[in-house]
NUFIGU-185937 format. One line per 2 residues: their letters; for each residue x, y, z of C-alpha. Coordinates in nm, 3 decimals. Each point is the difference from the previous one (the first is absolute). Layout:
// NUFIGU-185937
A = X:Y:Z  ...
// end
This chain:
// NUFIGU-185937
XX = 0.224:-2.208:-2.089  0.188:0.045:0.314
XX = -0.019:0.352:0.169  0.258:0.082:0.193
XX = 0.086:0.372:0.214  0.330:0.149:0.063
XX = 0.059:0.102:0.356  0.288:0.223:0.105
XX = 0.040:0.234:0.313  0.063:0.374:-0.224
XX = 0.337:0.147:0.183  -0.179:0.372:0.007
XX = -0.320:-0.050:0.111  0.042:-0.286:0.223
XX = -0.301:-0.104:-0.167  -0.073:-0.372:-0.176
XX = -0.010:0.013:-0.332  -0.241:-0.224:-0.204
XX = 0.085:-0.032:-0.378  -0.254:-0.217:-0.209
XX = 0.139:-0.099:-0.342  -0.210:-0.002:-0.310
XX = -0.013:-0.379:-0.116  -0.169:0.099:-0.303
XX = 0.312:0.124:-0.135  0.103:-0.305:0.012
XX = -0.279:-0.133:-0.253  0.067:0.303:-0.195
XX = 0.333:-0.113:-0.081  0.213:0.250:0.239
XX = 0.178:-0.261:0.225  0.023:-0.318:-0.088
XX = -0.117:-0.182:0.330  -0.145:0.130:0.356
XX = 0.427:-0.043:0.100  0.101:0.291:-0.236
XX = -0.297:0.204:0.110  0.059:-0.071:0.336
XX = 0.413:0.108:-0.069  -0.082:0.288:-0.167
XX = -0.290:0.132:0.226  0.291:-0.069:0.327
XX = 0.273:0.166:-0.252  -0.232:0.325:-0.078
XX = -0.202:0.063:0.358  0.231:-0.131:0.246
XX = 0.312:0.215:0.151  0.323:-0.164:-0.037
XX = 0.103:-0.170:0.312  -0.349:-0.041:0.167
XX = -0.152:-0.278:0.120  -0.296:-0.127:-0.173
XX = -0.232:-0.321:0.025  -0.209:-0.149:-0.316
XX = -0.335:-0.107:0.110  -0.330:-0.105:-0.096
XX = -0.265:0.263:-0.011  -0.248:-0.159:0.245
XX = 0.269:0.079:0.212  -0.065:0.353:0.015
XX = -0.241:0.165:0.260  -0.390:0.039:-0.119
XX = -0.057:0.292:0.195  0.199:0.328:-0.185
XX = -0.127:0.257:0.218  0.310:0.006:0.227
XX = 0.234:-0.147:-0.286  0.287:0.292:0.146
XX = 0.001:-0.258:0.320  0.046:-0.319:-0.208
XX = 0.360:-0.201:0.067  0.201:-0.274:-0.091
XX = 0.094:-0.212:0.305  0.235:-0.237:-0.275
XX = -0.308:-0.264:0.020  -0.336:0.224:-0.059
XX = -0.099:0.352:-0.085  -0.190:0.092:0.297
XX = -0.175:0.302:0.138  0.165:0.220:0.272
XX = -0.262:0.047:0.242  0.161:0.250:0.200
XX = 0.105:0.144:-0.301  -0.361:-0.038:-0.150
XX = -0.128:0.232:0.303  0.154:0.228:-0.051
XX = -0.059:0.069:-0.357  -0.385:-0.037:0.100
XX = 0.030:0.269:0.274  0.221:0.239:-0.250
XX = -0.381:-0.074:-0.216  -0.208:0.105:0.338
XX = 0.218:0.291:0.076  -0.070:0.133:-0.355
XX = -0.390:-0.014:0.045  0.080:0.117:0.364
XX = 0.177:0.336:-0.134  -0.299:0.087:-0.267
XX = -0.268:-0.061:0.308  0.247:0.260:0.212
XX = 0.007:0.250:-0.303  -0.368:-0.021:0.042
XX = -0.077:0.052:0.319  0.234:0.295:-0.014
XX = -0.234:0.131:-0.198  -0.280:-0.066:0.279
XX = 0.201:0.135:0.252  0.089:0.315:-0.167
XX = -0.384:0.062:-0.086  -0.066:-0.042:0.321
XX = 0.218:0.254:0.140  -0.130:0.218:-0.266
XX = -0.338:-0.039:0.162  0.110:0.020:0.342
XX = -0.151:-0.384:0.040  0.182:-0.124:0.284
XX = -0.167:-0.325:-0.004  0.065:-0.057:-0.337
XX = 0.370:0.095:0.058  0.060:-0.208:0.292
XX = -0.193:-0.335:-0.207  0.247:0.051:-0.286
XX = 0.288:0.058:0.229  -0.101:-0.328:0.150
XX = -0.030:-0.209:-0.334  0.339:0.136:-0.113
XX = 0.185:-0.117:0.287  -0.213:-0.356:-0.018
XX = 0.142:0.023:-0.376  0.342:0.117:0.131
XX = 0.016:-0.309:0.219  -0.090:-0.282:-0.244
XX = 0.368:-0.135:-0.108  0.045:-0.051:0.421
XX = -0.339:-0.118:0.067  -0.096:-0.197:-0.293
XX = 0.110:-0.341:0.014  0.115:-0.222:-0.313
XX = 0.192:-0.281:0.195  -0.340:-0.271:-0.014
XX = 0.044:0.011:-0.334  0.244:-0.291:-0.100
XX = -0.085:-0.010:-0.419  0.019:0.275:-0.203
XX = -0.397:-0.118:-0.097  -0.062:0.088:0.356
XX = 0.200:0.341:0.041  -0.188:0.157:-0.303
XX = -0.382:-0.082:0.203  0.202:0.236:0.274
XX = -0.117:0.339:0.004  -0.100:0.280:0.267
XX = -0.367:-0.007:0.013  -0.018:0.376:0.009
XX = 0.240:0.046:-0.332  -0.127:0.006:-0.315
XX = 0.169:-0.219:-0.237  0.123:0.181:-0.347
XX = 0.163:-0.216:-0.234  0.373:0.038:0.027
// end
């Protein structure tokens, strides 16, 4: 049985749009051949007036961990790299922040305990933390298979 995707640019998110349609409707006697299911899926998921492409679904990208950067160039739904990055670094900024909260902590014990070696270390790490989205490079990276291996060594990685 063929399985084909809906593709469509959504006009408020600026975001593709994949819609997979449920062939076993059609052996369960709900359309009458993959055409209707095809109309109907377009007529029900679809704005009217937007642009939208039928295609196989081996088309579609593998890798769904920056699916917000996928696009339709009108021949293949490829990955925005650049837009890719970005999401990733959005991911490294998040465990960034919760390794700041916690060396606030740090800091503030120290100056509690008057440990201005201990202050000065932490002040240190924060701005090292502070600098990552200037200093941390994801331009090598030219797959999204690739960007996700790219990390900052000294950033723990939480599952976003």
């Amino acid at each position: 049985m063929p399985d084909k995707r809906i593709v469509f640019i959504n006009p408020d998110t600026n975001i593709l749009n994949v819609v997979s349609p449920v062939y076993q409707s059609i052996e369960q006697g709900f359309y009458a051949d993959e055409e209707e299911l095809l109309d109907t899926c377009v007529e029900r998921n679809v704005p009217a007036g937007v642009a939208y492409r039928i295609i196989e679904a081996n088309e579609i990208p593998t890798h769904r961990l920056f699916r917000n950067a996928w696009s339709d160039d009108g021949n293949d739904v490829v990955v925005d790299m650049a837009e890719a990055r970005g999401i990733h670094m959005d991911d490294i900024r998040i465990d960034r922040d919760k390794a700041l909260l916690e060396l606030d902590i740090t800091f503030m014990r120290a100056v509690e305990d008057g440990d201005t070696d201990e202050q000065d270390a932490a002040s240190t790490a924060k701005q090292a933390l502070r600098d990552i989205p200037e200093t941390f490079d994801l331009s090598s990276a030219s797959t999204p298979e690739q960007l996700t291996v790219l990390w900052p060594e000294d950033l723990d990685r939480s599952d976003n």
